[in-house]
C-alpha positions in Angstrom: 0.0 0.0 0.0 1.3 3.4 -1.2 1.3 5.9 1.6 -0.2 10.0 0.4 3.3 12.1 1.5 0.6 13.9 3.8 0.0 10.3 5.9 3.8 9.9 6.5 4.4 13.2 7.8 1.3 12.5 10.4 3.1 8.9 10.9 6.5 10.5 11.3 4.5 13.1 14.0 2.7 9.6 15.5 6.0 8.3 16.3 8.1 11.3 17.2 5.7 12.4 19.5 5.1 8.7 21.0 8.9 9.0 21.3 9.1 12.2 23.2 6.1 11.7 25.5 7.4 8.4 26.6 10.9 9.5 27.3 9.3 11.9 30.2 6.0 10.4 31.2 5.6 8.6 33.6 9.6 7.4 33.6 11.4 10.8 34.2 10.3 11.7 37.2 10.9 8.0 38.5 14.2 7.6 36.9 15.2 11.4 38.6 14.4 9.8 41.6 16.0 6.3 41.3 19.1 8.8 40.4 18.7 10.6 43.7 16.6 14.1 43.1 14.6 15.2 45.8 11.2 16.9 44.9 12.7 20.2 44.2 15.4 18.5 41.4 12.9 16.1 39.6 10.7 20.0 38.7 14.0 21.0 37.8 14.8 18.1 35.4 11.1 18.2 34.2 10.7 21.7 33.4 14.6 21.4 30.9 12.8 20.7 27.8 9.8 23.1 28.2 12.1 25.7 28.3 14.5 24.5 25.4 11.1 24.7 23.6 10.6 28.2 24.5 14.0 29.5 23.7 14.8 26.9 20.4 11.3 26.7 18.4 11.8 30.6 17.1 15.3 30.2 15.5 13.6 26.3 14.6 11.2 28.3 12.3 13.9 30.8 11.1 15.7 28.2 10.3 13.4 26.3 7.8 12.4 29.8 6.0 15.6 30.1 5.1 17.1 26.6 4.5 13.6 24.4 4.1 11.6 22.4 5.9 12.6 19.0 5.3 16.5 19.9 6.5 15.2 21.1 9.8 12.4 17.6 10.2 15.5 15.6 9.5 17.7 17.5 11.9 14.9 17.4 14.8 14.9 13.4 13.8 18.3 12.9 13.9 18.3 14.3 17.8 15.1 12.3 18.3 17.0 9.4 17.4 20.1 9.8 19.0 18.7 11.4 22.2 17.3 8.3 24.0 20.1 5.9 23.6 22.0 8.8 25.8 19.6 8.0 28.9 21.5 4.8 28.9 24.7 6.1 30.4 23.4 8.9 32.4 24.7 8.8 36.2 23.7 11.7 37.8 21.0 14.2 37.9 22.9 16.8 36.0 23.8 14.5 33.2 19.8 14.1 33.0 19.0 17.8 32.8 21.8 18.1 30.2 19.8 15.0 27.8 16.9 16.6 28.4 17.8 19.8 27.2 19.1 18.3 24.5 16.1 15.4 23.9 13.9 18.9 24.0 15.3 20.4 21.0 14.1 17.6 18.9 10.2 18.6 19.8 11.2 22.5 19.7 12.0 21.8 16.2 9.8 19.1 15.1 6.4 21.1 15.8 6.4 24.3 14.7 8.4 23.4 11.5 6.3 20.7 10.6 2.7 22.6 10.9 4.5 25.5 8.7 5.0 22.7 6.0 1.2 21.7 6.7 0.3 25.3 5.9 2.9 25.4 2.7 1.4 22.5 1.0 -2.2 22.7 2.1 -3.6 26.3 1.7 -7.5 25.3 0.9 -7.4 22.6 3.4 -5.0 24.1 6.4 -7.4 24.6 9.2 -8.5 20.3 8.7 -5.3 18.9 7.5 -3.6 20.6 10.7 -6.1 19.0 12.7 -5.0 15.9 11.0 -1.7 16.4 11.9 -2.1 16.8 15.1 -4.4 14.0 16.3 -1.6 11.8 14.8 0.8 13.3 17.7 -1.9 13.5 20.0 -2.7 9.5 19.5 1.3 9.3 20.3 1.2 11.3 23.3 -1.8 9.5 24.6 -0.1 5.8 24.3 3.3 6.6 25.4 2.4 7.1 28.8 0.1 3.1 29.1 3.5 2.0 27.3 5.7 3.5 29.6 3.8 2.1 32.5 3.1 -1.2 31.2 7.3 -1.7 30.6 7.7 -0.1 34.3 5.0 -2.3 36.1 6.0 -5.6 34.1 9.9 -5.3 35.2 8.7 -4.0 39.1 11.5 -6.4 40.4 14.3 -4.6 38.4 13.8 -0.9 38.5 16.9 0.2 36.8 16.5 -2.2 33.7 12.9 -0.9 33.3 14.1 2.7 33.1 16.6 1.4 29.9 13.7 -0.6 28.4 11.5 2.3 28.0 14.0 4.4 26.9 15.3 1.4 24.1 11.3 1.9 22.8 11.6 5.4 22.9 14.7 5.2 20.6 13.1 2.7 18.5 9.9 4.7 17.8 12.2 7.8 17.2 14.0 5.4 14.3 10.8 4.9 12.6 10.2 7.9 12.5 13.4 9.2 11.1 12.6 6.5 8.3 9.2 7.3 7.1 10.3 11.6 7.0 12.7 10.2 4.5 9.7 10.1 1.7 8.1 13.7 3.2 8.0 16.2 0.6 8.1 19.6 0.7 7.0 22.4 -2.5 10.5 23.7 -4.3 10.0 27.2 -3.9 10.1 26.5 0.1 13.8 25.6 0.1 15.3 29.5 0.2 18.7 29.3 0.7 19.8 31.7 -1.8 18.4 34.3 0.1 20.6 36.6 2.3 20.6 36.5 6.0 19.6 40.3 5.6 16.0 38.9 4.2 15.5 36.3 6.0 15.3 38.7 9.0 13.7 41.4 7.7 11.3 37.9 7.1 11.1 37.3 10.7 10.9 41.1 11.8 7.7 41.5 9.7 6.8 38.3 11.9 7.2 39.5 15.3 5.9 43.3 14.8 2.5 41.8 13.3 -0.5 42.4 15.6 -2.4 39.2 14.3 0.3 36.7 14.8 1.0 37.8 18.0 -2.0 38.3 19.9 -3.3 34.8 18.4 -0.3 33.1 19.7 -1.4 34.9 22.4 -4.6 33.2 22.4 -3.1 29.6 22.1 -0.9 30.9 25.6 -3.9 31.8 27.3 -6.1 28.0 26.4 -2.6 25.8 27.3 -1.9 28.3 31.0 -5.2 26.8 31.1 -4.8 23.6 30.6 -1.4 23.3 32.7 -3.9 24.3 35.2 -6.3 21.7 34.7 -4.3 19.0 34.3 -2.1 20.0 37.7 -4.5 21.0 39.8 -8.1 19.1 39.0 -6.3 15.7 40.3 -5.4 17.6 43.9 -8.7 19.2 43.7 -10.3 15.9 43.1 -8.2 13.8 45.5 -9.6 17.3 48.2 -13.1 16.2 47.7 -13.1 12.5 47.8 -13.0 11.4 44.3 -10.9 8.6 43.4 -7.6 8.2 40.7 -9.4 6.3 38.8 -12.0 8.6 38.7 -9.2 11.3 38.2 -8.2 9.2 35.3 -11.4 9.6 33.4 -11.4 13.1 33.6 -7.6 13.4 32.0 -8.6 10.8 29.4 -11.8 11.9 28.3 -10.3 15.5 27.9 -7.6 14.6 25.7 -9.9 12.2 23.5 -12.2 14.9 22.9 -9.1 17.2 21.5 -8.1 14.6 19.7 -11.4 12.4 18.0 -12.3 16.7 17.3 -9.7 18.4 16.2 -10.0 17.8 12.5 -13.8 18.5 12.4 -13.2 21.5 14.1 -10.2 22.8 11.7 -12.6 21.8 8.7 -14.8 24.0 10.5 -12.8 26.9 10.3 -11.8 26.6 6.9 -15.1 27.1 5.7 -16.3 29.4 8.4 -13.7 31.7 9.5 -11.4 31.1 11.9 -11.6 34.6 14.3 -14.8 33.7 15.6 -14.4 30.2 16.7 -10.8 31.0 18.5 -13.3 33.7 20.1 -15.9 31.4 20.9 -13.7 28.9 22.1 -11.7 30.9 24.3 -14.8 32.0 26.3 -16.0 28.2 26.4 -12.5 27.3 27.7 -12.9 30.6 30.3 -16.2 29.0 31.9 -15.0 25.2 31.7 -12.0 25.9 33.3 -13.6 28.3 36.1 -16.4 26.5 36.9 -14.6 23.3 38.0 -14.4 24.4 41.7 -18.0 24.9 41.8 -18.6 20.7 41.5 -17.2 17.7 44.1 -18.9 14.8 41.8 -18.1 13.1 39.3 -21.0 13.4 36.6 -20.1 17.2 36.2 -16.8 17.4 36.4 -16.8 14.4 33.4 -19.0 16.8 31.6 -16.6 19.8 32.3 -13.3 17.6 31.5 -15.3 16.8 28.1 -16.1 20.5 27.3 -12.8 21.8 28.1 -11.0 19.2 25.4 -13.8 20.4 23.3 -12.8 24.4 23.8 -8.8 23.4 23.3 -10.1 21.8 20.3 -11.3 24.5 18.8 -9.5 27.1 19.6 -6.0 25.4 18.9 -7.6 23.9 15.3 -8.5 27.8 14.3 -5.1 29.4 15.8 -2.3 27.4 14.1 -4.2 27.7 10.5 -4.4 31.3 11.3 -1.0 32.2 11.9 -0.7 30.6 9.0 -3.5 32.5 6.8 -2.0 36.3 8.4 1.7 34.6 7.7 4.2 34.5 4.0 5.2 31.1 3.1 8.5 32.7 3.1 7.8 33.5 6.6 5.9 31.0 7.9 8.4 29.2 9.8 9.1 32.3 11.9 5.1 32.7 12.6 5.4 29.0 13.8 8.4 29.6 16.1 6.4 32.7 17.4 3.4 30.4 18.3 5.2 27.5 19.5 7.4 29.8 22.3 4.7 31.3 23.4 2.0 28.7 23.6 5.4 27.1 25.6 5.7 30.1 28.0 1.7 30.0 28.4 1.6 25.9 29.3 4.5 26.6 31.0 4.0 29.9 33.6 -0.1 28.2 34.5 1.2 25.5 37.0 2.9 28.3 38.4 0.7 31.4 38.8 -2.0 28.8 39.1 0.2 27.5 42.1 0.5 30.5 43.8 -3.2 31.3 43.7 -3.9 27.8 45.2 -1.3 28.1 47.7 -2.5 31.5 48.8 -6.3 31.2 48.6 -7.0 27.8 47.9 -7.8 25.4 44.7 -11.1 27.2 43.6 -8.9 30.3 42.8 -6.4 28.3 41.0 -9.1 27.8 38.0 -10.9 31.5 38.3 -7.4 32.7 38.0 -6.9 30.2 34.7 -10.4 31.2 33.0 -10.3 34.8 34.3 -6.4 35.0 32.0 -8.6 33.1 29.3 -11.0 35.3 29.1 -9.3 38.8 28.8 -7.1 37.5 25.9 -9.7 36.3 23.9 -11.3 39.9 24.2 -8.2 41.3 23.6 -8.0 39.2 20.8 -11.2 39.8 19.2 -11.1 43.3 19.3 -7.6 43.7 17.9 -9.0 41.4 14.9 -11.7 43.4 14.3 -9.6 46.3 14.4 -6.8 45.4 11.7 -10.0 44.0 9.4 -11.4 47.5 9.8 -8.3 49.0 8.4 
């Protein structure tokens, strides 16, 4: 059977991204502490490649606007392939932090260079075939972690030779995945290497100083600070009112099956009908999902909440990413991706925390008012900066 070029790049995403979720979840924090970390060292280790995605993903884009995207996918495959056989010799918690960092270039890269390439090749079809793309990596992110488990649990008796197992998978799936981006294709006039540096910033400046790109990566912050609320603080809110983990479980699992069984629909969805309105609409469904979990101790609504929120991420991220790539030149596109892939980084990233420090102070209810209350004003912001540049 002859594979479309579009299906392999969602394979290679399928098995990159089953690669780089297994590597951290749920073996990194117990491997940190087989190496010795207290609590304070395994947030350390765990937080290295969320911020190598933060500082790598813009240069990432820059990189494939000027020298294609194909180079860069290779690139990001050759460290996903390389990255978990180094696990195998690490010692110490510092030699951890330092493969992480490492390991996290590979999804810093990977993402934002391979949705620009999406957007290249598919202009009609962006806002669906994104949502294509990234089911296939949320179907990888979702089994990695019952993998994971499944090696650890099986091979109880031998901790340390789970821990090399998993990561033996993880540089196994990586391999495949190297393979099948060998036959991804990419459109000719993408490659621009006979461009000067001088252009390919003035590319990237045009990038960074445009009001749409920037206040919808916005946007996409604003839904994942949410979400790094969610899924921190709704299993210690849970666990506060009596539910069980299993219970817990559900809610996590029926969230991300929503984002991912909708995604596609959704990005269809905003390529016929315009994609300002639903990242508008879904950022205030997100706002009262996310806020209204305190207000419920059972597990019927919170289900229906955990179900609605996936629904809201859905479509706001299915509308965002095609957008930045509707406002955004293919010669620039990259860039726009890099933009959206730090800052939707910095947003996932910073919600544990200000979320934390709500929860600490005031209690869990604030720690999701605080996430839907950030939701909300950004998709205001948003909407009326839209309607603004349309206006002129």
């Amino acid at each position: 059977m002859i594979f479309s070029p579009f299906m392999l790049l969602c394979g290679t995403g399928l098995f990159a991204i089953f690669s780089s979720t297994i590597s951290k979840s749920p073996v990194l924090p117990l491997f940190a502490k087989h190496l010795g970390a207290d609590p304070s060292g395994v947030g350390l280790v765990a937080s290295v490649s969320a911020f190598t995605g933060v500082v790598a993903s813009i240069p990432a884009g820059i990189l494939s606007d000027r020298f294609g995207r194909k180079r860069m996918l290779l690139f990001s495959l050759m460290v996903f392939s390389t990255a978990p056989f180094l696990y195998l010799w690490v010692e110490s918690l510092w030699q951890l932090a330092l493969v992480r960092f490492y390991h996290g270039l590979a999804t810093a890269i990977f993402v934002p260079v391979a949705m620009a390439l999406v957007s290249d090749v598919y202009e009609e079809s962006r806002g669906e075939k994104l949502g294509w793309f990234s089911t296939s990596t949320l179907m990888g992110r979702f089994v990695a972690p019952v993998v994971g488990g499944g090696i650890i649990g099986a091979l109880l008796y031998n901790p340390a030779m789970s821990y090399k197992v998993v990561y033996l998978v993880c540089g196994g799936a990586a391999l495949v995945a190297l393979v099948l981006s060998l036959k991804v294709s990419e459109p000719r006039q993408n490659n621009r290497a006979q461009e000067s540096w001088a252009e390919t910033f003035k590319a990237f400046k045009g990038v960074i100083v445009h009001k749409g790109i920037l206040i919808t990566s916005g946007v996409e912050a604003a839904i994942l600070f949410a979400y790094g609320t969610f899924e921190t603080f709704l299993p210690l809110y849970c666990l506060s009112v009596g539910l069980s983990p299993y219970e817990i479980g559900i809610f996590l699992s029926s969230q991300v099956l929503t984002l991912a069984l909708s995604k596609p629909m959704m990005g269809r969805f905003s390529d016929r009908h315009g994609r300002p309105p639903q990242i508008f609409v879904g950022a205030l469904l997100g706002a009262v999902c996310i806020g209204s979990f305190h207000l419920f101790t059972t597990f019927v609504p919170i289900l229906i909440l955990s179900i609605f929120f996936g629904l809201s991420l859905s479509v706001v991220t299915s509308a965002t990413s095609a957008y930045i790539g509707d406002l955004s030149q293919q010669q620039s596109r990259g860039s726009a991706m890099g933009v959206l892939g730090s800052v939707m980084d910095i947003g996932h990233t910073t919600g544990p925390i200000v979320a934390g420090v709500a929860a600490s102070y005031f209690g869990y209810a604030w720690a999701f008012v605080v996430a839907g209350m950030v939701l909300i004003v950004l998709g205001i912001i948003f909407w009326i900066i839209i309607q603004g540049l349309r206006a002129s």
